[in-house]
PDB file of N, CA, C and O in Angstrom:
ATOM      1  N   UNK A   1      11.652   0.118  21.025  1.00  0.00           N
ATOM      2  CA  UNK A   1      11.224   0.250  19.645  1.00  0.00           C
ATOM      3  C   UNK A   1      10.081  -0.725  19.377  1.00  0.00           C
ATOM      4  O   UNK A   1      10.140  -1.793  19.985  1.00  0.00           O
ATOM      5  N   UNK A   2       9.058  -0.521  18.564  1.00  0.00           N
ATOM      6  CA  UNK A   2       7.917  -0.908  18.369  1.00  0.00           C
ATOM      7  C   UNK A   2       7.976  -2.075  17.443  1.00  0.00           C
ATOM      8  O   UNK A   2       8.262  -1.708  16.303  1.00  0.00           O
ATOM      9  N   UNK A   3       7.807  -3.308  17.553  1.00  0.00           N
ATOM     10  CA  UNK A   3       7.801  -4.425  16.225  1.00  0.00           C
ATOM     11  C   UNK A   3       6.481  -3.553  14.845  1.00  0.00           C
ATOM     12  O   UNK A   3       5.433  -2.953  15.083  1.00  0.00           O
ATOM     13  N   UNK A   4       7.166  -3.862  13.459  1.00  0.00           N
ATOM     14  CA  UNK A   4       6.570  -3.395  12.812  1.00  0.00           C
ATOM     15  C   UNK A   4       5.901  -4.708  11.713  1.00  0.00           C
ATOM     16  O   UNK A   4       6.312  -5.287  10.708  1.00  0.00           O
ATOM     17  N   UNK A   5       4.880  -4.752  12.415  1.00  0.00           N
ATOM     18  CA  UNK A   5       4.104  -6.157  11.720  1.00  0.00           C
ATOM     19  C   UNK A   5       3.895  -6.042  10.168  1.00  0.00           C
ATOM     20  O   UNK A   5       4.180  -5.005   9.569  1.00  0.00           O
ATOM     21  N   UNK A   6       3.479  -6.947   9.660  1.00  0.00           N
ATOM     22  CA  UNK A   6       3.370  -6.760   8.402  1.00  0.00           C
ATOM     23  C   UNK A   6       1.797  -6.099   7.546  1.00  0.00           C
ATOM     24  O   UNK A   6       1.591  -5.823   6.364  1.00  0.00           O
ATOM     25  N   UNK A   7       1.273  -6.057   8.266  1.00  0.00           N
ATOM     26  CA  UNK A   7       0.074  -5.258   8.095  1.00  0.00           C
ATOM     27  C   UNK A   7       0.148  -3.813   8.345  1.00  0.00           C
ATOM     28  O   UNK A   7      -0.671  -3.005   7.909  1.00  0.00           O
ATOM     29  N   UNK A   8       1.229  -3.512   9.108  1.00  0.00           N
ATOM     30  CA  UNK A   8       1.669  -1.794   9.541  1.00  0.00           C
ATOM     31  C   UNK A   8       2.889  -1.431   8.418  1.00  0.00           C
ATOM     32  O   UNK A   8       3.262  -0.280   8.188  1.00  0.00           O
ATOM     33  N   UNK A   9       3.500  -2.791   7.688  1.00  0.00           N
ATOM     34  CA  UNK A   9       4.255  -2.280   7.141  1.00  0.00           C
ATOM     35  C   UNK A   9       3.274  -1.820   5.634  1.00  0.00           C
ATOM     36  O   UNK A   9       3.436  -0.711   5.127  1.00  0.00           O
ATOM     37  N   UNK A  10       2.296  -2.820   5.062  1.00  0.00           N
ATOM     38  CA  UNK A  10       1.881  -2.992   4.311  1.00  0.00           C
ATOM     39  C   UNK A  10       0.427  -1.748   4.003  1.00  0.00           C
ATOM     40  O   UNK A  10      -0.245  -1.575   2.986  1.00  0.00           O
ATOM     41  N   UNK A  11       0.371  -1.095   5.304  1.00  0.00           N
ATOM     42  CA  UNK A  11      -0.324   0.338   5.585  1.00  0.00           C
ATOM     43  C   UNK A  11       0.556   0.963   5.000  1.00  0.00           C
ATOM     44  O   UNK A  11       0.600   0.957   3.770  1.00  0.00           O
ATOM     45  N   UNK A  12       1.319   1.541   5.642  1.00  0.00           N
ATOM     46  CA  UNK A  12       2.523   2.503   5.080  1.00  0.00           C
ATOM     47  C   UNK A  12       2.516   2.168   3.622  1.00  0.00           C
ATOM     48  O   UNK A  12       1.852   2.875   2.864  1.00  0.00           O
ATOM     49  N   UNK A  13       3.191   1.163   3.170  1.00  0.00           N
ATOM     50  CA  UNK A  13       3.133   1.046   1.383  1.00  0.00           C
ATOM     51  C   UNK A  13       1.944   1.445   0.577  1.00  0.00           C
ATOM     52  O   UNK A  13       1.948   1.613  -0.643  1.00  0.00           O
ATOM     53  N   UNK A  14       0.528   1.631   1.690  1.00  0.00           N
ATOM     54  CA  UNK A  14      -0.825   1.936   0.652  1.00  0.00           C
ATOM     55  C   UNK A  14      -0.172   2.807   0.655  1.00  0.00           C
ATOM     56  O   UNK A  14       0.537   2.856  -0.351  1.00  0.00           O
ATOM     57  N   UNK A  15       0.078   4.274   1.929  1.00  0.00           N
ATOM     58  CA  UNK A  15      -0.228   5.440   2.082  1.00  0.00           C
ATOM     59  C   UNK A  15       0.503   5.858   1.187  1.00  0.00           C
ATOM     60  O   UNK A  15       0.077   6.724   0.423  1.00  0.00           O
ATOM     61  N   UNK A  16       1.869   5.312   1.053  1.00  0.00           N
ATOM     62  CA  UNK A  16       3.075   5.904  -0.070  1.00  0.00           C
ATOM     63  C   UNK A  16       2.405   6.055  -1.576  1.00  0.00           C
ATOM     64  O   UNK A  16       2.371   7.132  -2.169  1.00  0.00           O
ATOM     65  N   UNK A  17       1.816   4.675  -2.168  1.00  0.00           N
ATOM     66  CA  UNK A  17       1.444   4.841  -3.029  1.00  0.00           C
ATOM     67  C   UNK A  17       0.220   5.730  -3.173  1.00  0.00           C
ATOM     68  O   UNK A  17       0.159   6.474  -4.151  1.00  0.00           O
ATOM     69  N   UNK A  18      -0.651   5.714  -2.375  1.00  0.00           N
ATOM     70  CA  UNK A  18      -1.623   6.618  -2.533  1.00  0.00           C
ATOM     71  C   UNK A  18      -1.121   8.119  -2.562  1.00  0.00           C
ATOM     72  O   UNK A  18      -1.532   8.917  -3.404  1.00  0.00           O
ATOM     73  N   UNK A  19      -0.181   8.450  -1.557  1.00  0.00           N
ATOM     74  CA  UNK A  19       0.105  10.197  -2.215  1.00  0.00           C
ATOM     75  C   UNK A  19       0.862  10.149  -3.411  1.00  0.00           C
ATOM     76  O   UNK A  19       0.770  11.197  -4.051  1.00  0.00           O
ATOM     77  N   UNK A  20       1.826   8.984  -4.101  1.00  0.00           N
ATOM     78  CA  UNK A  20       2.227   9.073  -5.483  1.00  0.00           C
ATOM     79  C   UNK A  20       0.917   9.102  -6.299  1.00  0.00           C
ATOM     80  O   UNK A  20       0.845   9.901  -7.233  1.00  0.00           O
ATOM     81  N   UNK A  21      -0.038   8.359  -6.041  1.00  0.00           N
ATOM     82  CA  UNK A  21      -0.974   8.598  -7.321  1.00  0.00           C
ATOM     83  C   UNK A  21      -1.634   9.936  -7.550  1.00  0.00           C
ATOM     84  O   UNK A  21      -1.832  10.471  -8.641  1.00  0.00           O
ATOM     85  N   UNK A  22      -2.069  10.577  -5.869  1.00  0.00           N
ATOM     86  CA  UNK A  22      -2.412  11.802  -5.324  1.00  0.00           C
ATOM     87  C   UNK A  22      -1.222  12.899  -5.960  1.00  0.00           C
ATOM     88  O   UNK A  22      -1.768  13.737  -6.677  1.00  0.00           O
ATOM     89  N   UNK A  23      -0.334  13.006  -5.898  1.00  0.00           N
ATOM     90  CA  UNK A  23       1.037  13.957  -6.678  1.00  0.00           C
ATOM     91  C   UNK A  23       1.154  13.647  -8.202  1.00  0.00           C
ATOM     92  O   UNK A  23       1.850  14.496  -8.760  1.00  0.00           O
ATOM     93  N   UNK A  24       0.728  12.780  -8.955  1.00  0.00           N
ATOM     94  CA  UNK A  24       0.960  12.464  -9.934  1.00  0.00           C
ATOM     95  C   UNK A  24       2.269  12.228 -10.659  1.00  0.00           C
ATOM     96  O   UNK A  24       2.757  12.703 -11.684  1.00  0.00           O
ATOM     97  N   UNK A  25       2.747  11.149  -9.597  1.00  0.00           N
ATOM     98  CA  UNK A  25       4.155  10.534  -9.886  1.00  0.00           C
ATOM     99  C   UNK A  25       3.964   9.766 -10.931  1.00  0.00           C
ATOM    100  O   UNK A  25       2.997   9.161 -11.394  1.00  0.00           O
ATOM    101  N   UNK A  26       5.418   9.946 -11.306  1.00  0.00           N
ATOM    102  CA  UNK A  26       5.355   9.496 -12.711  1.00  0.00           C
ATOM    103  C   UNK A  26       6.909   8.355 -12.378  1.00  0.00           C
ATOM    104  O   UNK A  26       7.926   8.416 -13.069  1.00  0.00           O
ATOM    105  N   UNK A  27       6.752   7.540 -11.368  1.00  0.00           N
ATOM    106  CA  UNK A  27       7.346   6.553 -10.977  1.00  0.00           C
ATOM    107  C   UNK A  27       6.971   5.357 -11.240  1.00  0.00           C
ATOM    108  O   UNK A  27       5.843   4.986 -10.915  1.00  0.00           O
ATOM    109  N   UNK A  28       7.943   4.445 -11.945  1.00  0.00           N
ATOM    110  CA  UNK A  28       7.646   2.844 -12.790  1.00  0.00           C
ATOM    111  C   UNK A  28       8.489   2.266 -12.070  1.00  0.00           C
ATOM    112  O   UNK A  28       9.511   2.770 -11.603  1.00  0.00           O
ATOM    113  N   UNK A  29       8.100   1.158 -11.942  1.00  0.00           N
ATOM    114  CA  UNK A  29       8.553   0.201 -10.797  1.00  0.00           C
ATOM    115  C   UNK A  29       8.900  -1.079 -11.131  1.00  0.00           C
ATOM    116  O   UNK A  29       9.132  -1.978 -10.323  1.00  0.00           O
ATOM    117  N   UNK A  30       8.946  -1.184 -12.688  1.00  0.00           N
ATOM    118  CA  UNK A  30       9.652  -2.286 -13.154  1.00  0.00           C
ATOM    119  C   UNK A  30      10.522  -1.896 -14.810  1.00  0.00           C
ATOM    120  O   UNK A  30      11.709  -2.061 -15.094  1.00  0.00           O
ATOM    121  N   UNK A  31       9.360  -1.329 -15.687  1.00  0.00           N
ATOM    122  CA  UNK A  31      10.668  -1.413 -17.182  1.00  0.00           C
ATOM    123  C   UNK A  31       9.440  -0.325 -17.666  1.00  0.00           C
ATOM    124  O   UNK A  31       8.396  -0.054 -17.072  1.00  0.00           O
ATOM    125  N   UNK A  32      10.122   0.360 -19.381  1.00  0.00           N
ATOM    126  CA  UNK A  32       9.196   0.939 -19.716  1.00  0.00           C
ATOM    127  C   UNK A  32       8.394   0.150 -20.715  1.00  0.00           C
ATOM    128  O   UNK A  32       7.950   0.748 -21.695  1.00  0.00           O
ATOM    129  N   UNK A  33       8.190  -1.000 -20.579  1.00  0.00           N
ATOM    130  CA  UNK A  33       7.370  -1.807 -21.167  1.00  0.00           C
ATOM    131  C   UNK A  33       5.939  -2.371 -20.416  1.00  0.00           C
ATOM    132  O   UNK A  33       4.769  -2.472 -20.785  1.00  0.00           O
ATOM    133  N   UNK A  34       6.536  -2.621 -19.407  1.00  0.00           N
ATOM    134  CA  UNK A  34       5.184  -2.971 -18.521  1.00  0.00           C
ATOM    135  C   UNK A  34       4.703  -1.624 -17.891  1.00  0.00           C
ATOM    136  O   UNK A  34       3.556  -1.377 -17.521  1.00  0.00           O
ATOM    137  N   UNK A  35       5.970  -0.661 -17.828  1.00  0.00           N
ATOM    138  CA  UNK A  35       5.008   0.497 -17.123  1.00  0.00           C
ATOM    139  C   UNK A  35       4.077   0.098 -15.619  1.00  0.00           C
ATOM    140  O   UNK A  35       2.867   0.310 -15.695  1.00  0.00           O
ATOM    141  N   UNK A  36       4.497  -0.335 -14.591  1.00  0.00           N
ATOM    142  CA  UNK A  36       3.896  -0.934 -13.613  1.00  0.00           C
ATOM    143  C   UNK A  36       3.900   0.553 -12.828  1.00  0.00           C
ATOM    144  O   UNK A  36       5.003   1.094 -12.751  1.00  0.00           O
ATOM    145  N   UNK A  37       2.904   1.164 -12.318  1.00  0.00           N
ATOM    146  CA  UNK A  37       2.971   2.601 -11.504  1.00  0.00           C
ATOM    147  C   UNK A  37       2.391   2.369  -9.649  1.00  0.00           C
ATOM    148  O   UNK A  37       2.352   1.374  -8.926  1.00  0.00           O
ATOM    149  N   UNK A  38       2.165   3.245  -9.516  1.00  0.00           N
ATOM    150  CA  UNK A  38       1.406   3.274  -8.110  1.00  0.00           C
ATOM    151  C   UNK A  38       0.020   2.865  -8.771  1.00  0.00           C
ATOM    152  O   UNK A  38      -0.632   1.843  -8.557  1.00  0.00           O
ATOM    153  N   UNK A  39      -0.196   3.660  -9.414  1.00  0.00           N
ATOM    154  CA  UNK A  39      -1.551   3.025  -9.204  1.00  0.00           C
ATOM    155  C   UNK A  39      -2.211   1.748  -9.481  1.00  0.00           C
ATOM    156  O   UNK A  39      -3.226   1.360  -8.902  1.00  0.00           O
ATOM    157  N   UNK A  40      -1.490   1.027 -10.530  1.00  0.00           N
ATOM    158  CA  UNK A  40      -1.126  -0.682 -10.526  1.00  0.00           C
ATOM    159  C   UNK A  40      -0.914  -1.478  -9.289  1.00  0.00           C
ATOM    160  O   UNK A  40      -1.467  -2.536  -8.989  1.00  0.00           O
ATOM    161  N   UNK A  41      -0.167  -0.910  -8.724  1.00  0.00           N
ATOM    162  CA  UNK A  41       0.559  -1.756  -7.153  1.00  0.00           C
ATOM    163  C   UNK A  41      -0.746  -1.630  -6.669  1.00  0.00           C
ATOM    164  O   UNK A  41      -1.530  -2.571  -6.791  1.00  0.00           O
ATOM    165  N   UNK A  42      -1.151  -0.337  -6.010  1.00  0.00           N
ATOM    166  CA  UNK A  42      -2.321  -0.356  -4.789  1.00  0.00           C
ATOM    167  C   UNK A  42      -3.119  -1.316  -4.796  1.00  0.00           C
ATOM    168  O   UNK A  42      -2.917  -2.065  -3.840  1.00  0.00           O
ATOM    169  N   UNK A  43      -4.177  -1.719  -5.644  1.00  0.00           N
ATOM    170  CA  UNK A  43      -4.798  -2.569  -5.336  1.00  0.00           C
ATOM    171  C   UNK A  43      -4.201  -4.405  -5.103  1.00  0.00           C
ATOM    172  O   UNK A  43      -4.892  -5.082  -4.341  1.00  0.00           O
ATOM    173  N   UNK A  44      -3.485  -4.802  -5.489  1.00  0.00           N
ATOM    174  CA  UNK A  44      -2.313  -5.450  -5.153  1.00  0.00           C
ATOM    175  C   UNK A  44      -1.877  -5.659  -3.937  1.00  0.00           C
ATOM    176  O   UNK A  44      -1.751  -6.821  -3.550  1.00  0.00           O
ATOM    177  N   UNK A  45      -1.576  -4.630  -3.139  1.00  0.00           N
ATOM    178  CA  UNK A  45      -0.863  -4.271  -2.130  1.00  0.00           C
ATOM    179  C   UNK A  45      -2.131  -4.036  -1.108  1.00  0.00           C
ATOM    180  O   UNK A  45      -1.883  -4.492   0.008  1.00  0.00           O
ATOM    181  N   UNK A  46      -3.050  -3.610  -1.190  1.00  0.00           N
ATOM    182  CA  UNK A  46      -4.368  -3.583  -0.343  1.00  0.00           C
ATOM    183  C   UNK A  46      -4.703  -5.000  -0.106  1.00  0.00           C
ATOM    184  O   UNK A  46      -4.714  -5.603   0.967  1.00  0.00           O
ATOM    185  N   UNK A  47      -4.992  -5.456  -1.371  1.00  0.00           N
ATOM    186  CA  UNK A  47      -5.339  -7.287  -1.413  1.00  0.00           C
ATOM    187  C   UNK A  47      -4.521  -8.268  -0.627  1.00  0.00           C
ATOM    188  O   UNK A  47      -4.992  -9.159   0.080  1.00  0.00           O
ATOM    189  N   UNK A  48      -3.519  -8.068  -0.780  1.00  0.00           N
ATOM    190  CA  UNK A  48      -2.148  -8.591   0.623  1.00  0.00           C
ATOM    191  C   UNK A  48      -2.628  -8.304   1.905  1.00  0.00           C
ATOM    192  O   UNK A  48      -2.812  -9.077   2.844  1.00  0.00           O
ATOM    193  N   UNK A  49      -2.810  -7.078   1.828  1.00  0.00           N
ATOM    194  CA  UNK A  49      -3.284  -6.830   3.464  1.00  0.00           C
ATOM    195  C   UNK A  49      -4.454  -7.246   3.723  1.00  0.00           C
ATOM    196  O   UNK A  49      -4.581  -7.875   4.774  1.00  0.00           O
ATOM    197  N   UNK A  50      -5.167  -7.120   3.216  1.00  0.00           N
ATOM    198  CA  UNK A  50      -6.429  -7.988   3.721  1.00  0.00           C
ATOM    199  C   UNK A  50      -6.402  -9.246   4.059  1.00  0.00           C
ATOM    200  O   UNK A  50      -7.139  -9.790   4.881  1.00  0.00           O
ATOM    201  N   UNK A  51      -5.179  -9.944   3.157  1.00  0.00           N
ATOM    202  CA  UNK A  51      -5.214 -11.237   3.670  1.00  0.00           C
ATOM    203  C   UNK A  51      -4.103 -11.501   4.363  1.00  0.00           C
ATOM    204  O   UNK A  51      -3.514 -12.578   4.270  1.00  0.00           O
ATOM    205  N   UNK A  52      -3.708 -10.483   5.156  1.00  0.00           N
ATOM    206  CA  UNK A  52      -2.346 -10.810   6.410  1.00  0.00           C
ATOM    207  C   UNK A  52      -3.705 -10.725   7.261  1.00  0.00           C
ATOM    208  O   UNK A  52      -4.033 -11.588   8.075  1.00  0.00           O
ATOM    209  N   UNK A  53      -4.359  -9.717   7.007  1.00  0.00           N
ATOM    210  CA  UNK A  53      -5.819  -9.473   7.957  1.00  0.00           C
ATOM    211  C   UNK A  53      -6.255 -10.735   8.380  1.00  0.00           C
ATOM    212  O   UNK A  53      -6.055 -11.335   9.436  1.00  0.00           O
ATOM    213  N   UNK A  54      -7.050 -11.114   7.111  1.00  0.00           N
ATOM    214  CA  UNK A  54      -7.964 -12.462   7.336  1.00  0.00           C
ATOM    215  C   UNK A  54      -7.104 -13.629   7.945  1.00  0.00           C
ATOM    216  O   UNK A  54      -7.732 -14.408   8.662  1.00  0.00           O
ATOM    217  N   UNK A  55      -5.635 -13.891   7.754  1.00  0.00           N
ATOM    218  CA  UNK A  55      -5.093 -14.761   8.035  1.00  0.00           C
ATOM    219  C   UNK A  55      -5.125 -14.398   9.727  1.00  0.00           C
ATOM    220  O   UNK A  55      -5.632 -15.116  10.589  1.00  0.00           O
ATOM    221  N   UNK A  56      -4.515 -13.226   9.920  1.00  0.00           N
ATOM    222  CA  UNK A  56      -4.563 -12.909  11.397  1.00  0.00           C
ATOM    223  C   UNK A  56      -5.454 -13.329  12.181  1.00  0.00           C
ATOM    224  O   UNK A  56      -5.216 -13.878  13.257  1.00  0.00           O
ATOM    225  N   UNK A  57      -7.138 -12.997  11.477  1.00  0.00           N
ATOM    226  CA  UNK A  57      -8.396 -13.420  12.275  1.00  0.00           C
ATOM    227  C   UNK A  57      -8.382 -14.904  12.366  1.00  0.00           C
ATOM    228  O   UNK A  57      -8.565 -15.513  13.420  1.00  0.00           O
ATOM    229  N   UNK A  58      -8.112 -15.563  10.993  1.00  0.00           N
ATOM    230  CA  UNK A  58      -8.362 -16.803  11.332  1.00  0.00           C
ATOM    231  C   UNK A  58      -7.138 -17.926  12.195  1.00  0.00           C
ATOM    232  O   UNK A  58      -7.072 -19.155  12.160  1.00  0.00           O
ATOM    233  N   UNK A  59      -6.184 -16.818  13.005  1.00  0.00           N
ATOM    234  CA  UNK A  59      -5.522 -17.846  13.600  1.00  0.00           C
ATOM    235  C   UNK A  59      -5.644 -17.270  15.193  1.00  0.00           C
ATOM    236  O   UNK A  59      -4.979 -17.776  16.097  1.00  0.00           O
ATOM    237  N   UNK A  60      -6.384 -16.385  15.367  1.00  0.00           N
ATOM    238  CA  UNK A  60      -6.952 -15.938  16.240  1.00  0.00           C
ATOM    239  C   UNK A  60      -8.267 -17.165  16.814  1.00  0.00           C
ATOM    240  O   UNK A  60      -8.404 -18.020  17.689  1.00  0.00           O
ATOM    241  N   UNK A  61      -8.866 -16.698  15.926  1.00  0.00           N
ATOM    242  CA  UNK A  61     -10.056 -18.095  15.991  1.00  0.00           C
ATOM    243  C   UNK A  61      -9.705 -19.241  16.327  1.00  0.00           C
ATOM    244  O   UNK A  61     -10.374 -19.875  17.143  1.00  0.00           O
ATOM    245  N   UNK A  62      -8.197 -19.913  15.573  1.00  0.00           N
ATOM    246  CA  UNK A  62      -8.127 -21.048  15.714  1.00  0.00           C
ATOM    247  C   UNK A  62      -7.845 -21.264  17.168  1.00  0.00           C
ATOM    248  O   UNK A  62      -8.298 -22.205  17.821  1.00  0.00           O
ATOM    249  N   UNK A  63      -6.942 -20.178  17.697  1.00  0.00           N
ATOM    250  CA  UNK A  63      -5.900 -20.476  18.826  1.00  0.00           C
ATOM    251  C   UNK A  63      -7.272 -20.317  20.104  1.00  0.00           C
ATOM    252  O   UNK A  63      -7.006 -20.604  21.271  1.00  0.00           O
ATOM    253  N   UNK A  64      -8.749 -19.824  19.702  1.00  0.00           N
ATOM    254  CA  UNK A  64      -9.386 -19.191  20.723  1.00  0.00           C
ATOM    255  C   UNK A  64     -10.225 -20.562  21.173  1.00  0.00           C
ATOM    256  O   UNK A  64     -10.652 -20.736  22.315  1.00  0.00           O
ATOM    257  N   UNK A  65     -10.448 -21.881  19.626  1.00  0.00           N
ATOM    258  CA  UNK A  65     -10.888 -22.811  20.104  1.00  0.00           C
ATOM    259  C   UNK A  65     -10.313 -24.059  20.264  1.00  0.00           C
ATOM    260  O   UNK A  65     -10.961 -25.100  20.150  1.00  0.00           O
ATOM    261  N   UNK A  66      -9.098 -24.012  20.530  1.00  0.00           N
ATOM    262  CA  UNK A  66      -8.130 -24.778  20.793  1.00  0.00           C
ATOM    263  C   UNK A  66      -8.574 -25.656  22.054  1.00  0.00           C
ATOM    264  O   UNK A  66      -8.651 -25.027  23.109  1.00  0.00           O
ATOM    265  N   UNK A  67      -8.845 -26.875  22.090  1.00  0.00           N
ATOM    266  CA  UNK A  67      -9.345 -27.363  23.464  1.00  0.00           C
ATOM    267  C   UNK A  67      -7.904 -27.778  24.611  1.00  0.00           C
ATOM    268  O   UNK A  67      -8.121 -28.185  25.753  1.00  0.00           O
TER     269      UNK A  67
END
């Protein structure tokens, strides 16, 4: 079985939300006051991944100039 990193998990959560916004789910994800939807999360949830990303690169880097 394949380890599922957090950047593969955090793919999957765009894609979900992206076909809810794509279907026009009408799914709230916290109260009907804040009304929090898919399309609230995504960018949120993209922004995370970028920075599991950037964190990834930059410990890549670190470990590459490690003397």
């Amino acid at each position: 079985m394949l380890v599922l990193t957090t950047e593969a998990a955090l793919n999957i959560l765009i894609d979900w939300l992206q076909d809810n916004i794509d279907c026009e789910s009408g799914l709230i994800f916290d109260n009907d006051e804040d009304r929090t939807d898919s399309a609230t999360l995504l960018p949120c949830i993209q922004q995370a991944r970028n920075d599991v990303r950037d964190l990834r690169h930059l410990q890549l880097l670190h470990n590459v100039n490690k003397p």
